[in-house]
ROBA-200740 format. One record per residue (C-alpha): residue in one letter; residue number from 1; x, y, z. Coordinates in steps of 0.5 Angstrom, whole numbers, plus 2048, in hexadecimal, padded with zeros to 3 digits. Last residue first. Example, Ala and Ser with C-alpha at 12.3 -4.5 7.8 and 13.67 -1.06 7.14 Angstrom:
<atoms>
(s 2 (81B 7FE 80E))
(a 1 (819 7F7 810))
</atoms>
This chain:
<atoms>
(x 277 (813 7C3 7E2))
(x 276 (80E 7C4 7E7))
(x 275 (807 7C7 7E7))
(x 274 (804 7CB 7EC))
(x 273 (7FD 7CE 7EC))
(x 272 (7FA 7D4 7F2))
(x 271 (7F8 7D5 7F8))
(x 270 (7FA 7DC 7FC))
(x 269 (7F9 7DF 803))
(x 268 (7FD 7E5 804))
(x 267 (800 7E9 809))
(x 266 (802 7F0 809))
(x 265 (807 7F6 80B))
(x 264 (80A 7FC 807))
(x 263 (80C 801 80D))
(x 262 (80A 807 80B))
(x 261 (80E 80E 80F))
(x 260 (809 814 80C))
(x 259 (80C 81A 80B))
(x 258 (809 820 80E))
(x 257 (803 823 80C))
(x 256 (802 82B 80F))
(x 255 (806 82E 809))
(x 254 (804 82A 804))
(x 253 (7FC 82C 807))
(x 252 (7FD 834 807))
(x 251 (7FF 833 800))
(x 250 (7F9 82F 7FF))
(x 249 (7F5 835 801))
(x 248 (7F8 839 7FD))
(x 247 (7F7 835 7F7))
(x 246 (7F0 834 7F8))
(x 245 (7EE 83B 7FA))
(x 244 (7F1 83D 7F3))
(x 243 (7EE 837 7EF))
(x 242 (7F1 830 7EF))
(x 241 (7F3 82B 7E8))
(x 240 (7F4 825 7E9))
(x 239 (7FA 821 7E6))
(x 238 (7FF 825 7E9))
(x 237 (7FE 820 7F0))
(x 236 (800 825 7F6))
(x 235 (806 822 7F9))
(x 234 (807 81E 7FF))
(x 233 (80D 81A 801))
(x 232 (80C 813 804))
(x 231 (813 810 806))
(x 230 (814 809 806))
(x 229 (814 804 80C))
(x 228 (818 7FC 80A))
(x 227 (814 7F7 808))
(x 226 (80F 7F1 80B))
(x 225 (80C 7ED 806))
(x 224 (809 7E6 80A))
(x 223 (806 7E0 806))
(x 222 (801 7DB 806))
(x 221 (801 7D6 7FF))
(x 220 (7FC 7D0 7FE))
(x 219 (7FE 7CC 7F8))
(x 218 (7FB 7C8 7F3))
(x 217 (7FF 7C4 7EF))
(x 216 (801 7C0 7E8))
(x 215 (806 7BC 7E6))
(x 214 (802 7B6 7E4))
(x 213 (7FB 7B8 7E7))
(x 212 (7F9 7BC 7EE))
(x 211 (7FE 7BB 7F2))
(x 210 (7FC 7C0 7F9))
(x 209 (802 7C6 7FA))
(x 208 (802 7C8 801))
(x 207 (805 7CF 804))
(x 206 (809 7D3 808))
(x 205 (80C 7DA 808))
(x 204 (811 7E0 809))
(x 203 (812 7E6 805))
(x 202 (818 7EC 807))
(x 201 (819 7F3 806))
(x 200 (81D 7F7 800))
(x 199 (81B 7FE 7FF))
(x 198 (81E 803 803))
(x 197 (81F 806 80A))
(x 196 (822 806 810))
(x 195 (825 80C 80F))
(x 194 (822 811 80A))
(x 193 (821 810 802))
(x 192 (81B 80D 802))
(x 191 (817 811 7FD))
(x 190 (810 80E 7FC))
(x 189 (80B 812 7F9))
(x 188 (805 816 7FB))
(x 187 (800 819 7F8))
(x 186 (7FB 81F 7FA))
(x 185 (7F4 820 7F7))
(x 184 (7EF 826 7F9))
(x 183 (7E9 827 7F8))
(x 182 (7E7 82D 7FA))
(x 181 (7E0 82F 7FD))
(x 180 (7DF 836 7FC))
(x 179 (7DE 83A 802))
(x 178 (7D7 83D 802))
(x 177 (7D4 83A 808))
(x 176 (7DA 83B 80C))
(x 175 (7D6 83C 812))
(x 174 (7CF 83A 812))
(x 173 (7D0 832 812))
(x 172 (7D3 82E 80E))
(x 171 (7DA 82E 80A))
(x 170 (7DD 829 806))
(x 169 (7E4 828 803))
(x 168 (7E6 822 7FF))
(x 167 (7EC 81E 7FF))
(x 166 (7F0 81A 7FA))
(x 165 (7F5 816 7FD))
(x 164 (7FA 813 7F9))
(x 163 (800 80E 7FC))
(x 162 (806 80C 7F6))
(x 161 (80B 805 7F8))
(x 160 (810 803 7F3))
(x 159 (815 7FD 7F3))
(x 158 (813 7F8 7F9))
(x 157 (819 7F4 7F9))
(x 156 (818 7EE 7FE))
(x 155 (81F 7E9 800))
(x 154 (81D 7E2 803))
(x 153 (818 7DD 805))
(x 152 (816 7D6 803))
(x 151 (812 7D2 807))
(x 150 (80F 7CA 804))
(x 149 (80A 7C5 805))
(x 148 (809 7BF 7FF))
(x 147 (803 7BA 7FF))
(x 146 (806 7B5 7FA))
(x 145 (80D 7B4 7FF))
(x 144 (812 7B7 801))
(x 143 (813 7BE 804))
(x 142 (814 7C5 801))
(x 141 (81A 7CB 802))
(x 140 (81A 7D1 7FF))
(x 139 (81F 7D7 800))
(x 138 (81D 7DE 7FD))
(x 137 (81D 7E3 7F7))
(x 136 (818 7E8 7F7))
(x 135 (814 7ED 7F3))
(x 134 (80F 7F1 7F7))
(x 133 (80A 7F4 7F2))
(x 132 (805 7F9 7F6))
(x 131 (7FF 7FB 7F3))
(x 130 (7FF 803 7F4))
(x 129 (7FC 806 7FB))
(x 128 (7F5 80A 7F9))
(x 127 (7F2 80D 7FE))
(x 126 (7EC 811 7FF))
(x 125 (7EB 817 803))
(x 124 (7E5 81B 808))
(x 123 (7E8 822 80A))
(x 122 (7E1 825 80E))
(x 121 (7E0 82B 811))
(x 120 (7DC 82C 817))
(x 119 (7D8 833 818))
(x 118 (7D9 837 81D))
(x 117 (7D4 83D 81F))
(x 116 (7D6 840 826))
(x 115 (7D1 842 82B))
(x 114 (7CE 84A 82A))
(x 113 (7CE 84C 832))
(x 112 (7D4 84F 831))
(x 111 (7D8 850 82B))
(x 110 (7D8 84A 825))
(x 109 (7DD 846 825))
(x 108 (7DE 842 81F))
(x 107 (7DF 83B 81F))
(x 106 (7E2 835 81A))
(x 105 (7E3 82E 81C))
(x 104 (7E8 82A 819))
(x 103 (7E6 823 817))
(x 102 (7EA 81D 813))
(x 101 (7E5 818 80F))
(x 100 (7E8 810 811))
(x 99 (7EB 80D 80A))
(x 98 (7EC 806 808))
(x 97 (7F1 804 804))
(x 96 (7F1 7FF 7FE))
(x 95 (7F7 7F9 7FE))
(x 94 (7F8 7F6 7F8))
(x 93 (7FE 7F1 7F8))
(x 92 (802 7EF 7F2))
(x 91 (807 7EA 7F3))
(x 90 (80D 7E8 7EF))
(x 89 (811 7E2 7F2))
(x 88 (81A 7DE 7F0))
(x 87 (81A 7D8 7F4))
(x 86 (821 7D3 7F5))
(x 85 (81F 7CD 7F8))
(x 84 (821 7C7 7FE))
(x 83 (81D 7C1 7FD))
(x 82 (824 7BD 7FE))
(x 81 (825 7BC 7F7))
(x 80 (825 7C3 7F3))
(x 79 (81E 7C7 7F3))
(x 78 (81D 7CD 7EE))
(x 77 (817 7D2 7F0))
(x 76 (813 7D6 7EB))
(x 75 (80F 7DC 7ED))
(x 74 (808 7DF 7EC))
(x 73 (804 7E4 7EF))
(x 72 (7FC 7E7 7F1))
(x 71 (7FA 7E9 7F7))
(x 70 (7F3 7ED 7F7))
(x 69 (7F1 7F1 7FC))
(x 68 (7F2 7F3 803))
(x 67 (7EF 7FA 807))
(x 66 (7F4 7FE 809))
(x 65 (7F2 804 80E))
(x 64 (7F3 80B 80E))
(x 63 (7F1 810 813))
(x 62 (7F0 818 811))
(x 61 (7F1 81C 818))
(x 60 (7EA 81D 81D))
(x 59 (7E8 823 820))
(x 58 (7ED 828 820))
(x 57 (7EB 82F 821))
(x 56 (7EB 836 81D))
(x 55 (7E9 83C 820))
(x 54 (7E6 842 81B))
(x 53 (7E9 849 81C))
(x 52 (7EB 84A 815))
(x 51 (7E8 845 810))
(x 50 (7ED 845 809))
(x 49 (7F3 845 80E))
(x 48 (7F0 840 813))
(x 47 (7EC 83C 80F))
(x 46 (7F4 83A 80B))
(x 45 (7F9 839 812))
(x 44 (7F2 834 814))
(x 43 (7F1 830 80E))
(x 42 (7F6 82A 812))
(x 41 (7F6 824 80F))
(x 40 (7FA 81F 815))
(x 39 (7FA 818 812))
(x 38 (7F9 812 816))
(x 37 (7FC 80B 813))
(x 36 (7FA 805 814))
(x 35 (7FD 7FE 80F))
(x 34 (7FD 7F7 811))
(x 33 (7FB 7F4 80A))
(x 32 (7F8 7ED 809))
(x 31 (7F7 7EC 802))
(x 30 (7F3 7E6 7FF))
(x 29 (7F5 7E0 7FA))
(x 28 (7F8 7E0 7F2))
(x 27 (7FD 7DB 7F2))
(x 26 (801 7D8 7EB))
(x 25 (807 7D4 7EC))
(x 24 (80D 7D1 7E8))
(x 23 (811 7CB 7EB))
(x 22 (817 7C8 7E8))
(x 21 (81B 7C2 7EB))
(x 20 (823 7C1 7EC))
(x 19 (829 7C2 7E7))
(x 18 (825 7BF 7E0))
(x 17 (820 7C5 7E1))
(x 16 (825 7CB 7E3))
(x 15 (829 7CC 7DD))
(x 14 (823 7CC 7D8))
(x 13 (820 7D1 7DE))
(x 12 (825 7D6 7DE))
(x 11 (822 7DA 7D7))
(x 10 (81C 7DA 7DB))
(x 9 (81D 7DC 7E1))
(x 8 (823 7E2 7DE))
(x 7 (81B 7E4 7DA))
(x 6 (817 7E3 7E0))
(x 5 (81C 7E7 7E3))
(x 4 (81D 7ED 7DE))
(x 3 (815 7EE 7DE))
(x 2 (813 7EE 7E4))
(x 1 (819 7F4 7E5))
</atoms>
């Protein structure tokens, strides 16, 4: 798709240059996510039938967090008379997740005076949420001027979006001390398939571009992405392969994972160059 419109840019821009002006711009700048997420990973339904008799609690579920990275993206704008425009945007935004470890407490009771023997297990996770690649097709205006400000915002599609977890289980103390440790990666893909869902949102923003020489401009650009919520459906990665306990206990977890509703939300801060035509 990135592809198609930077060619149909491309082949109408001979057309566009003698109606009006032409800017082409590059940007890299800062992402700025708004992504939380709690997810519930619950080993109980497995400890249980493997360890008859223990008790299994719930400390703390697994909490995910955006952290922003690099904002990259380009675009090509055409102007007519009156500082009003057509824009036509890639941007590419890094978002990492952070991650809070999920605790579940095991116990053993033991009969009278013995005290029970309990041990946490710990399900500490890594994230990994694909570089979105929203492509937009908006309205521009800019003033007069040397010193130009402008807005500009429209229709966003955001073509895929894929969510993997990698988890490790680990247990301390003295109960469960000869449970291997399972390592344990489940993925999750965007299905948006239910109402009030899919892949279109929107973008809006502001800027200033300083003259630096001839044609030639610096631009500040802030942004605003918000899309549509997706479905996140969880499977087991087929790429890593489990052991028997591993795999039961993964179907133990798919079982207990519900589907994730994501909601594509970020802000960026970019600068980059500006050339007219």
């Amino acid at each position: 798709m990135r592809f198609w419109i930077a060619v149909l840019c491309a082949a109408g821009w001979p057309a566009l240059a003698p109606a009006g002006e032409v800017e082409a711009t590059v940007r890299a700048g800062q992402v700025f996510p708004f992504y939380k997420q709690t997810v519930h990973f619950d080993p109980g339904p497995f400890l249980r039938s493997t360890f008859p008799g223990v008790i299994v609690d719930p400390v703390q579920d697994l909490r995910l967090e955006g952290r922003g990275g690099l904002a990259l993206g380009g675009g090509i704008t055409w102007y007519a008379a009156g500082g009003l425009g057509l824009e036509a945007r890639v941007d590419t935004a890094d978002v990492s997740v952070r991650s809070v470890d999920a605790i579940v407490r095991v116990r053993l009771p033991l009969p009278p005076p013995l005290p029970s023997l309990s041990t946490d297990v710990n399900i500490p996770a890594t994230a990994d949420l694909q570089r979105l690649w929203p492509v937009s097709l908006n309205l521009a205006a800019r003033t007069s001027g040397s010193v130009k400000l402008h807005v500009s915002g429209g229709v966003s599609y955001l073509p895929s979006l894929r969510f993997s977890v990698r988890s490790d289980i680990q247990t301390t103390g003295p109960l469960l001390a000869n449970l291997p440790v399972a390592h344990l990666v489940v993925r999750a893909e965007a299905q948006p398939g239910r109402q009030g869902e899919g892949r279109l949102g929107f973008d809006a923003g502001a800027g200033v571009a300083w003259p630096l020489s001839g044609r030639l401009s610096l631009e500040v650009d802030a942004r605003y992405f918000r899309f549509r919520p997706q479905t996140l459906a969880w499977t087991a990665d087929p790429g890593v392969p489990l052991t028997p306990v591993e795999q039961q206990l993964m179907r133990e977890l798919l079982v207990t994972l519900a589907p994730v509703s994501f909601n594509p939300e970020f802000f960026q801060a970019t600068g980059g160059l500006n050339l007219r035509f």
